[in-house]
Residue frames as qw, qx, qy, qz and C-alpha x, y, z in Angstrom:
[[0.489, 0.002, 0.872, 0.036, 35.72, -20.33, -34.43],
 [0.368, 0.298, -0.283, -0.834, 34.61, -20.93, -37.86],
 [0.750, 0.348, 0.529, -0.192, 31.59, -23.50, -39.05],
 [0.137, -0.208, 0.733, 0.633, 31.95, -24.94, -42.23],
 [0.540, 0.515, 0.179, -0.641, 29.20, -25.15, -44.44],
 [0.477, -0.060, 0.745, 0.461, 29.71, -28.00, -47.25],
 [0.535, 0.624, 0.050, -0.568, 28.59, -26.16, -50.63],
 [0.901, 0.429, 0.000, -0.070, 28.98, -27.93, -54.45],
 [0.776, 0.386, -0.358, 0.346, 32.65, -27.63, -54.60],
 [0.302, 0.386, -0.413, 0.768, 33.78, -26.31, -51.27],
 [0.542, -0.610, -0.567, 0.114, 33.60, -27.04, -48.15],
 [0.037, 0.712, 0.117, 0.692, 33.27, -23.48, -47.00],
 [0.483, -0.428, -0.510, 0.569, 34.52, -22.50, -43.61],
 [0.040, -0.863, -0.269, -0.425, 32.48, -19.06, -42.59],
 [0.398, 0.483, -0.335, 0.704, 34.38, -16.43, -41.21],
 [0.370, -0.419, -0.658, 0.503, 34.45, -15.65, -37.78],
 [0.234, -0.040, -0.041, 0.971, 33.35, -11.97, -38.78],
 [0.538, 0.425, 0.631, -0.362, 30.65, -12.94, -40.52],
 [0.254, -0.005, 0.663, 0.704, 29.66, -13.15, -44.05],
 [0.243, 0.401, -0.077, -0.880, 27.19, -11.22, -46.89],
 [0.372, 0.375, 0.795, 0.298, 24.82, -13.13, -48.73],
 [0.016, -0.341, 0.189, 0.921, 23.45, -10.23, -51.35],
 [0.453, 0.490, 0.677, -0.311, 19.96, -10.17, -52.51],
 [0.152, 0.195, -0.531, -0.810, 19.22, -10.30, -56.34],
 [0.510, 0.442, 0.716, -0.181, 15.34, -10.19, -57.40],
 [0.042, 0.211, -0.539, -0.814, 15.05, -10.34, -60.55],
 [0.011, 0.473, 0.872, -0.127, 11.06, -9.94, -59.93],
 [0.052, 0.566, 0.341, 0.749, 8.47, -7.48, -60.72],
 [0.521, -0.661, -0.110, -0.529, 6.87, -6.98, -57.28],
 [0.685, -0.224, -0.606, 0.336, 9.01, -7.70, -54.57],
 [0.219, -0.830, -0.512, 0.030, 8.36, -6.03, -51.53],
 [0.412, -0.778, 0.017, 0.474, 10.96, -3.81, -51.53],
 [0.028, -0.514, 0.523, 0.680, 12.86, -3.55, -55.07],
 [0.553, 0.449, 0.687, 0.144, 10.76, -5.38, -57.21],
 [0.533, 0.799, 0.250, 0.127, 11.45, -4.30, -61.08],
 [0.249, -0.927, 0.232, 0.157, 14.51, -2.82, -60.25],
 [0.076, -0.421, 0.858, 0.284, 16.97, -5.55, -61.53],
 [0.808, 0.329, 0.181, -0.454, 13.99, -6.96, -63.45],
 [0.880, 0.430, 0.062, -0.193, 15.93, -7.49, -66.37],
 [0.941, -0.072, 0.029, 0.329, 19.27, -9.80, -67.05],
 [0.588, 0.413, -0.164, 0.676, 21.58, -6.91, -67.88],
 [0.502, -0.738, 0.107, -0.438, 19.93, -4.54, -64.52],
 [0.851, -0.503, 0.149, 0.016, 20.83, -8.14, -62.25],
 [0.843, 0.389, -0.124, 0.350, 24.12, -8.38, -63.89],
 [0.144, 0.643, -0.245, 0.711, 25.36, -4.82, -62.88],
 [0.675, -0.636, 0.111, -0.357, 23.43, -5.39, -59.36],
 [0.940, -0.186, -0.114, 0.261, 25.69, -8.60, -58.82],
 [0.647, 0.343, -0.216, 0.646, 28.87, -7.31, -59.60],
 [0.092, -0.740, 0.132, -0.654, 28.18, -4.16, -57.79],
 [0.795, -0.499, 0.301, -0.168, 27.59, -6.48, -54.46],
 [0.819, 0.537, -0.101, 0.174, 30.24, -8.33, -55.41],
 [0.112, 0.728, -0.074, 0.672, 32.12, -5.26, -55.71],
 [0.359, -0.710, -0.018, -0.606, 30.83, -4.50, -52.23],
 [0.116, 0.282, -0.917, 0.255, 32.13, -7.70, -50.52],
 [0.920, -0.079, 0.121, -0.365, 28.98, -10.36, -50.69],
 [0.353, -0.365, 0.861, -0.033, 30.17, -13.53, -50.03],
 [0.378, 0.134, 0.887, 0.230, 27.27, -14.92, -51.88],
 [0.335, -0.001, -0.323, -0.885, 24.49, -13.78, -54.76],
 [0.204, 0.334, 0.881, -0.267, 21.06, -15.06, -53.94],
 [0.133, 0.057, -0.445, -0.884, 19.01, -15.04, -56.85],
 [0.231, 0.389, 0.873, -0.179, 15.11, -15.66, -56.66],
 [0.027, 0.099, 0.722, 0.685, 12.78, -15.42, -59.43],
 [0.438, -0.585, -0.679, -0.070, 9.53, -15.49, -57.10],
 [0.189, -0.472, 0.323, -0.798, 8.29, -12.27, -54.63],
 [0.489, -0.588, -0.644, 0.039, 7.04, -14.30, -51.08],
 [0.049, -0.187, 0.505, -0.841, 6.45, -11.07, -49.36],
 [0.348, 0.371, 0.595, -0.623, 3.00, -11.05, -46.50],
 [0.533, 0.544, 0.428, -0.488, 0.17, -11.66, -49.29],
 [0.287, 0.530, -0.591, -0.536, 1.76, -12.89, -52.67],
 [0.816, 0.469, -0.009, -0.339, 0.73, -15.07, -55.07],
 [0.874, 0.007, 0.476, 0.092, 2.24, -18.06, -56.18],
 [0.371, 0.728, -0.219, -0.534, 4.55, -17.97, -59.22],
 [0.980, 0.152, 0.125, -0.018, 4.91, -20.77, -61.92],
 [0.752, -0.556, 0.211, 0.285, 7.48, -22.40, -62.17],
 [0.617, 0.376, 0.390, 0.570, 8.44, -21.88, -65.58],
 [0.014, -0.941, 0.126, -0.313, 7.77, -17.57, -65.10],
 [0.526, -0.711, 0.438, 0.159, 10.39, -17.97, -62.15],
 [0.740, -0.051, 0.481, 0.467, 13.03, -20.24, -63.94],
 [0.512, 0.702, 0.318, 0.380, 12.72, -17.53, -66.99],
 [0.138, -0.934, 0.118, -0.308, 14.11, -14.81, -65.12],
 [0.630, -0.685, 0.353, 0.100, 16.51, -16.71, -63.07],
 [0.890, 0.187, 0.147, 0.389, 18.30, -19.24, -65.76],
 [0.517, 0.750, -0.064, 0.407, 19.77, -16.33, -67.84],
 [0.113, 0.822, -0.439, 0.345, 21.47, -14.84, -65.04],
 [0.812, -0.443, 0.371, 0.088, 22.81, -17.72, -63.09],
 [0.821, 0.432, 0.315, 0.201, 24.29, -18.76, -66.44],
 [0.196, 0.923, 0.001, 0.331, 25.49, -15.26, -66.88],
 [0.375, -0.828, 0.365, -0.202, 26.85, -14.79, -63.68],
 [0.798, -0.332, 0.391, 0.315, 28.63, -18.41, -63.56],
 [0.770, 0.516, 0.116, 0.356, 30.36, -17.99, -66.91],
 [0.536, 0.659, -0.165, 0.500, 31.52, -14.93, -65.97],
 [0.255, -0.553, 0.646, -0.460, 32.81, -15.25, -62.15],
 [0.719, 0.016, -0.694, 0.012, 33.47, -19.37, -62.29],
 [0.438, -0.084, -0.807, 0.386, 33.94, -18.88, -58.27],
 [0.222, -0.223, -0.020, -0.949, 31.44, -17.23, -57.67],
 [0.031, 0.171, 0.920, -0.350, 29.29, -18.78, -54.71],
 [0.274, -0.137, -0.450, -0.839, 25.75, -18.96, -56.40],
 [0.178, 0.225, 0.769, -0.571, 22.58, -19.19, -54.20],
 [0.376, -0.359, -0.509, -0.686, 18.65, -19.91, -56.07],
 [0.221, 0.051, 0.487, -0.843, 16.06, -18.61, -54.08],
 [0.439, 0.050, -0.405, -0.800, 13.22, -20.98, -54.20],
 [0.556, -0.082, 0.732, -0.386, 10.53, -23.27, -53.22],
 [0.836, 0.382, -0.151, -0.363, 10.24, -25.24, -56.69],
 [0.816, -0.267, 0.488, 0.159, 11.65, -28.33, -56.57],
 [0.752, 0.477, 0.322, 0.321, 11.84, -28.14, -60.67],
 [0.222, 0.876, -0.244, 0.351, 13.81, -24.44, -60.73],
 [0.478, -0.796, 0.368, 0.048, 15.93, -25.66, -58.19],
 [0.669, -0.172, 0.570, 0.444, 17.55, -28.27, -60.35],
 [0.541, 0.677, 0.254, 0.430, 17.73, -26.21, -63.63],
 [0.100, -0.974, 0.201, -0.018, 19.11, -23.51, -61.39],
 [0.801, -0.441, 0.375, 0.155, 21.59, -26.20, -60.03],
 [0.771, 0.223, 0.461, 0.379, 22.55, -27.17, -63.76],
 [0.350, 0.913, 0.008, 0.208, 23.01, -23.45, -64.65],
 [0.639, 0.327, -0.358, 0.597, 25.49, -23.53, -62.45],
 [0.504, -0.746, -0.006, -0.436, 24.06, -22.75, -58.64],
 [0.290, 0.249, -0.798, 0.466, 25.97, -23.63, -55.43],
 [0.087, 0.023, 0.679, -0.729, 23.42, -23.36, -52.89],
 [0.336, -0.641, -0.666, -0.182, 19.14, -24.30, -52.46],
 [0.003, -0.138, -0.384, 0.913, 17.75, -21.32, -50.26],
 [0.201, -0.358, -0.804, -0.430, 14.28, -23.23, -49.53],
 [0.385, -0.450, -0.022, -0.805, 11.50, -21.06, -48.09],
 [0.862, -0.174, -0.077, -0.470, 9.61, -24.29, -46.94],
 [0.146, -0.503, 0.843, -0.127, 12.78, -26.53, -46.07],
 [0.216, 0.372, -0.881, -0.195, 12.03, -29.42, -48.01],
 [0.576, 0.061, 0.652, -0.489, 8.63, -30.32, -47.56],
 [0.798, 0.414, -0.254, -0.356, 8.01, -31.08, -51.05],
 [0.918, -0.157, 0.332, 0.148, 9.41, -34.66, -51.52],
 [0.797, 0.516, 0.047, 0.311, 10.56, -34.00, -54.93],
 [0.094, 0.935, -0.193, 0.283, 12.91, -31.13, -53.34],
 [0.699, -0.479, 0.531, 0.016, 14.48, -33.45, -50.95],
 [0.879, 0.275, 0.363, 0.142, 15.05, -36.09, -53.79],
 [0.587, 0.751, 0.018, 0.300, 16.70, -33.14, -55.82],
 [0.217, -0.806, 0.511, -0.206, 19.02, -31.47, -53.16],
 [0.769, -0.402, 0.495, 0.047, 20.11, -35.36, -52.43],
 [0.896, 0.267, 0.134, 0.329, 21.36, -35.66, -56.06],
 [0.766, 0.343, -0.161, 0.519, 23.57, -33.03, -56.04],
 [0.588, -0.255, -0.395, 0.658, 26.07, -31.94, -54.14],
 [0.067, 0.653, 0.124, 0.744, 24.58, -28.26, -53.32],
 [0.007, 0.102, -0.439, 0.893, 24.59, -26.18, -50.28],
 [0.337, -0.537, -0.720, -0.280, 20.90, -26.06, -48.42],
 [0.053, -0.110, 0.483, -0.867, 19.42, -23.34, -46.39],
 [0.246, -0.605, -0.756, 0.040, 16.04, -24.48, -44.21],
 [0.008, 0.282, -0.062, 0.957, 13.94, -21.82, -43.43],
 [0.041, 0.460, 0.774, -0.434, 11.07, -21.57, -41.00],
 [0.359, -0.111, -0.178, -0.910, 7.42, -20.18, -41.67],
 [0.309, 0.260, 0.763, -0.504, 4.32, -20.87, -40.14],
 [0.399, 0.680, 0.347, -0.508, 1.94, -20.92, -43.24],
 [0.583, 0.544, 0.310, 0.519, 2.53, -19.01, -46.88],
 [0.232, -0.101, -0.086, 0.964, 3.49, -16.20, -47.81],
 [0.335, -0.291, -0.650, -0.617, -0.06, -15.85, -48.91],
 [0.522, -0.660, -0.329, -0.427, -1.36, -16.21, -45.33],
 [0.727, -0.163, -0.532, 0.403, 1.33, -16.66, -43.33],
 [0.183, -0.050, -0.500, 0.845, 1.41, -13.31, -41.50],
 [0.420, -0.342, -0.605, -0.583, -2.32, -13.85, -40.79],
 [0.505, -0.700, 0.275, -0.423, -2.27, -13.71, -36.96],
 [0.710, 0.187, -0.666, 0.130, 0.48, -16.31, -36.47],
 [0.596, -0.583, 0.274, -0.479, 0.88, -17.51, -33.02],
 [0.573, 0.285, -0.699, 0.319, 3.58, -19.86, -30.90],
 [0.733, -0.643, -0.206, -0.081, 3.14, -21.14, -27.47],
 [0.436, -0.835, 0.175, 0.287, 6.68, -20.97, -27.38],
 [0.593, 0.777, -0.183, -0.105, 8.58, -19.43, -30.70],
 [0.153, 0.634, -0.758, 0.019, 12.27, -20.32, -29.80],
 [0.492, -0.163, 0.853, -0.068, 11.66, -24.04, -28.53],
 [0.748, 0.450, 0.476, -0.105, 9.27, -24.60, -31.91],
 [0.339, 0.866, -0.342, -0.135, 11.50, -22.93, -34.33],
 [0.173, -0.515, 0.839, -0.037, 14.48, -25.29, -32.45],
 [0.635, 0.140, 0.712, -0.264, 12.17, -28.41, -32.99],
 [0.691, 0.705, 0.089, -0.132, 10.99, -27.43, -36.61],
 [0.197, 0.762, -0.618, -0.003, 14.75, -27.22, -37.33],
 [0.447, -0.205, 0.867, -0.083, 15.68, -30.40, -35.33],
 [0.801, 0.288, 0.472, -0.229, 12.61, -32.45, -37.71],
 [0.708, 0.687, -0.151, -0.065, 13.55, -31.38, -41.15],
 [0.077, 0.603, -0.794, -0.035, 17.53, -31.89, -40.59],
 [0.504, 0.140, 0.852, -0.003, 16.36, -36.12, -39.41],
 [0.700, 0.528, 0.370, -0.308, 14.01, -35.39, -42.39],
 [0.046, -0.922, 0.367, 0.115, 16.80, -34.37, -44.46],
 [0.122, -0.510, 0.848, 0.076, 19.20, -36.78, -43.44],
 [0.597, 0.190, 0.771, -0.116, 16.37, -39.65, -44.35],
 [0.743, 0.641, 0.192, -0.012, 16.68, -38.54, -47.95],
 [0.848, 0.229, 0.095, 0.469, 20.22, -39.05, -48.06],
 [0.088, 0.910, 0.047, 0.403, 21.04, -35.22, -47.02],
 [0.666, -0.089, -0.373, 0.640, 24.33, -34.98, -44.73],
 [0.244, -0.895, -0.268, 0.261, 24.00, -32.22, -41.98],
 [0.653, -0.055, 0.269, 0.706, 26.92, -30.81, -43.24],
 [0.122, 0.512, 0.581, 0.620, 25.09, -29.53, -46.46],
 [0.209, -0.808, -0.542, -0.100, 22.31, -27.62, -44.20],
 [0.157, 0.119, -0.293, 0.936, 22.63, -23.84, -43.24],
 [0.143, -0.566, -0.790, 0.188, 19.50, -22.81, -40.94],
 [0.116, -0.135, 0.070, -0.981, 17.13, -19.34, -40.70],
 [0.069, -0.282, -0.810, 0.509, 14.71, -18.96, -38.90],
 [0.150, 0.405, 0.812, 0.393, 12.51, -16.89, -40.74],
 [0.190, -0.225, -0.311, 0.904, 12.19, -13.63, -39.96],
 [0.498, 0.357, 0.094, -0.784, 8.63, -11.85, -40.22],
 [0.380, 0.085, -0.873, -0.292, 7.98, -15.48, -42.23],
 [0.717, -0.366, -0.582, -0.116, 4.91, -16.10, -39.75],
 [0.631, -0.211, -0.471, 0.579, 5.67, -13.60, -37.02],
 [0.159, -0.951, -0.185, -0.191, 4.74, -10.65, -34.98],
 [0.227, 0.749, -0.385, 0.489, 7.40, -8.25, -34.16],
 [0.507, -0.658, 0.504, -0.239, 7.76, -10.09, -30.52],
 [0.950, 0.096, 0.145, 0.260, 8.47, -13.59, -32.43],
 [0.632, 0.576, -0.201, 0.478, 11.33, -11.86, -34.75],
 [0.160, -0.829, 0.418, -0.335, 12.63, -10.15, -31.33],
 [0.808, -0.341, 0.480, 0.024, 12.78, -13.75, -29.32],
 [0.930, 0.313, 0.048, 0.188, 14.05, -15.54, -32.34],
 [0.550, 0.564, -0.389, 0.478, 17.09, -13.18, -32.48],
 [0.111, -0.723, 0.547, -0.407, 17.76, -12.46, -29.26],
 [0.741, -0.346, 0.569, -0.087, 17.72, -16.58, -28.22],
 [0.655, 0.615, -0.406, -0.166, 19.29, -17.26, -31.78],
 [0.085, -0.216, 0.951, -0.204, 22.35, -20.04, -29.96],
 [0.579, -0.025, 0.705, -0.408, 19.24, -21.71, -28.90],
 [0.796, 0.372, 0.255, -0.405, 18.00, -22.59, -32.10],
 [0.266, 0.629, -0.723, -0.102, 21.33, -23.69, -33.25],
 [0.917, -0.182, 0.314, -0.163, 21.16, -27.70, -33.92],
 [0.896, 0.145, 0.180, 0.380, 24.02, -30.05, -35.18],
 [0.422, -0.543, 0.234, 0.687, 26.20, -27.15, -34.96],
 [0.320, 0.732, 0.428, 0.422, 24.64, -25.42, -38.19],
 [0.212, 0.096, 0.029, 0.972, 25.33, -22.13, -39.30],
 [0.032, 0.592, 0.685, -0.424, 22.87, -19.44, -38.77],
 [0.120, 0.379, 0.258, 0.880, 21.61, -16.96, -41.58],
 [0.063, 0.515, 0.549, -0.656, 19.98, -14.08, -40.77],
 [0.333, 0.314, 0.531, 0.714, 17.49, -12.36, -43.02],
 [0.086, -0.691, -0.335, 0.635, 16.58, -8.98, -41.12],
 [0.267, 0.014, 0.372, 0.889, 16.84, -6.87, -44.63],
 [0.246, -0.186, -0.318, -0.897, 14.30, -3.91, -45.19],
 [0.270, -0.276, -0.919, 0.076, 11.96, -5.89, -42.70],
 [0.058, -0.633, -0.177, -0.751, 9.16, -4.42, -41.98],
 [0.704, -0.484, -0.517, 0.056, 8.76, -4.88, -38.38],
 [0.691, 0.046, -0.119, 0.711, 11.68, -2.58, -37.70],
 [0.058, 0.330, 0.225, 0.915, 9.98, -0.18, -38.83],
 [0.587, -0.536, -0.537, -0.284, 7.16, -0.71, -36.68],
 [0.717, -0.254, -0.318, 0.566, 9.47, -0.46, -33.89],
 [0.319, -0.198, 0.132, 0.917, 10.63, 2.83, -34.74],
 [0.209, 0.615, 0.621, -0.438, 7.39, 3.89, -35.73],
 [0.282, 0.661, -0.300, -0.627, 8.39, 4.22, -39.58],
 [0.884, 0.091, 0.457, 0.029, 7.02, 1.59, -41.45],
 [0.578, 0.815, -0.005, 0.051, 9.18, 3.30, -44.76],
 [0.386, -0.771, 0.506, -0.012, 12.63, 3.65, -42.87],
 [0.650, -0.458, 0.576, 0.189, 14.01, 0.55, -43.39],
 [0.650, 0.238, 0.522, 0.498, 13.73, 0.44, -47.11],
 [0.349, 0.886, -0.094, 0.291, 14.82, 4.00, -47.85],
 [0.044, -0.858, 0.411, -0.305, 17.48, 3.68, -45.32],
 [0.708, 0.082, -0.673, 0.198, 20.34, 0.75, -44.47],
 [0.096, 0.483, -0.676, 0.548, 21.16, 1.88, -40.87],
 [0.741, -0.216, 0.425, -0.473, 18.00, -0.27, -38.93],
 [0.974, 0.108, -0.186, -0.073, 19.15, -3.29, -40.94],
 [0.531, 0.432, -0.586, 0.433, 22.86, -2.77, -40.48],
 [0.438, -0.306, 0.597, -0.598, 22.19, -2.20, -35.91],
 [0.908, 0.039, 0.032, -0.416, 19.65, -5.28, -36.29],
 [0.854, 0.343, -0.358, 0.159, 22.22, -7.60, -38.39],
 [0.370, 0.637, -0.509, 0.446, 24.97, -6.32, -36.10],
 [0.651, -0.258, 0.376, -0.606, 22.74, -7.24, -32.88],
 [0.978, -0.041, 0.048, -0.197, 22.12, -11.03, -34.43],
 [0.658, 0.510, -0.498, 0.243, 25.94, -11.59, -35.34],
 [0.100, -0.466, 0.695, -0.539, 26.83, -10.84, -31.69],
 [0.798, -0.064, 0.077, -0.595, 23.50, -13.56, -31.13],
 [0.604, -0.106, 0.784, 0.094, 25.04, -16.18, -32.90],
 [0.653, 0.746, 0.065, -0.115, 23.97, -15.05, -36.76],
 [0.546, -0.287, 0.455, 0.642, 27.37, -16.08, -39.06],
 [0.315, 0.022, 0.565, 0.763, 25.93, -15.17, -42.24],
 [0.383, 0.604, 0.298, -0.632, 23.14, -11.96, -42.98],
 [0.309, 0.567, 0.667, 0.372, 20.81, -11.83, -46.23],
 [0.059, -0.758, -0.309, 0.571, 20.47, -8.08, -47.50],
 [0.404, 0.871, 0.281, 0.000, 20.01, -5.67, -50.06],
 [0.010, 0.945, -0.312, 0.093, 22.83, -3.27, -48.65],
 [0.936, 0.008, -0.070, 0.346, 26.29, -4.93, -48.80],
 [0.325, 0.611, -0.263, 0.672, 28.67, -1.99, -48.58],
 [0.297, -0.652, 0.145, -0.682, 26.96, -0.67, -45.63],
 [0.900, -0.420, 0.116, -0.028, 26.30, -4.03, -43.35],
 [0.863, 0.151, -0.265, 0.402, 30.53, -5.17, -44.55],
 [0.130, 0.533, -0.380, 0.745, 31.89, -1.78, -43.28],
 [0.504, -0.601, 0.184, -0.592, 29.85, -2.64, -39.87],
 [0.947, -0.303, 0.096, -0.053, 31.22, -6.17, -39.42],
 [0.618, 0.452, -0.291, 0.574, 34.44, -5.00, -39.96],
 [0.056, -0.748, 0.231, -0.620, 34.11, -3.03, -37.31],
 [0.878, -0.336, 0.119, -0.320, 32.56, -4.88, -35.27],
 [0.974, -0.215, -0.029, 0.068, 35.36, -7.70, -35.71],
 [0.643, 0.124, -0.353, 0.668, 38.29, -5.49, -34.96],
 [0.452, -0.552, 0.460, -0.529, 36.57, -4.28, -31.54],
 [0.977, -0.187, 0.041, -0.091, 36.11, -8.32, -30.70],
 [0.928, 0.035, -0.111, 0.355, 39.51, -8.81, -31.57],
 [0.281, 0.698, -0.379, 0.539, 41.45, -5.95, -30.08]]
């Protein structure tokens, strides 16, 4: 069965395999590639290459919120993102474009470069972000976090993570839909290591259905996380090596995850290929 997903021009029905959103920071200090595709002709080659690799979308964000970062203005972020949204729509016109951000003001200059999709950290507590996702017609992903990124894995703590995650989801969609936002529009995540010890990020995926309201889609964003590593008692593993994100991603898809956030795109598409011709033999 596929969910649709209603994005600026296309109402976007997500495969039943699952799909590749492809992470592009074009940031000095993110927690895992920061400076790497720093600069507009680096994120160029990076897109295409995912692309290339079979993302489904390009998720660009201008701003590092790993555990203990700092705030960036909005005008540094929007410098680093315009050029290549701009870049990237001119030259792939269907290219499904995704800004990563929790400015209300870079989300509509991203929009006008020529974005398809809002992918808000903070799901639309700022008013003015609501006000801007309701003029135009873009795609919206809510995201859970207890906190900032600045304090937010500060000893976070849930009496009971999958029914408050399902609730925090359930408010902002009515919140949402009272600025003029059609469920439609709204893909959900849940916010992995966003405000969470390594037993939240386990419940959240493994009761992922549950936190599924109005029949929303479900991203996952399990990439290079560092919890994994914890697990496996290598906190360095998952970002020198894809294979705990690809098992992880392949674990939340069978959960109820339709669409993963990650670094590695070659490596997670070849595994939900498999994966979706053992389901369908």
């Amino acid at each position: 069965m596929s969910r649709y997903w209603q994005l600026r021009d296309e109402c976007w029905a997500l495969p039943p395999q699952g799909s590749i959103m492809g992470i592009l920071n074009v940031t000095p200090d993110s927690f895992s590639d920061g400076g790497v595709h720093h600069t507009p002709a680096a994120a160029l080659a990076h897109a295409r290459s995912m692309m290339a690799a079979g993302a489904d979308i390009i998720d660009i964000g201008g701003e590092s919120t790993r555990p203990g970062s700092a705030e960036t203005s909005p005008a540094e972020e929007q410098a680093r993102v315009i050029p290549v949204i701009r870049a990237l729509r001119a030259e792939f016109p269907q290219l499904r474009i995704s800004i990563d951000t929790r400015h209300a003001t870079t989300a509509e200059a991203a929009l006008l470069a020529g974005a398809d999709i809002v992918n808000d950290i903070t799901a639309l507590v700022d008013a003015d972000m609501r006000r801007i996702c309701a003029a135009y017609p873009c795609g919206i992903i809510l995201m859970h976090m207890q906190g900032t990124p600045a304090t937010m894995q500060q000893a976070p703590h849930y009496d009971d993570v999958v029914a408050e995650v399902r609730q925090f989801f359930s408010d902002r969609l009515s919140l949402a839909a009272q600025a003029g936002i059609a469920p439609e529009r709204i893909c959900l995540d849940p916010g992995i290591g966003f405000g969470k010890t390594t037993e939240h990020n386990l419940s959240l995926i493994r009761h992922l259905e549950s936190l599924r309201v109005q029949d929303r889609p479900l991203l996952m964003a399990l990439s290079r996380k560092a919890f994994m590593g914890r697990i496996l008692q290598d906190e360095q593993l998952p970002k020198t090596n894809p294979l705990p994100t690809v098992a992880m991603s392949l674990m939340a898809a069978d959960c109820g995850a339709e669409l993963h956030r990650v670094h590695d795109v070659a490596e997670l598409r070849q595994a939900l290929l498999l994966r979706a011709a053992l389901l369908q033999a």
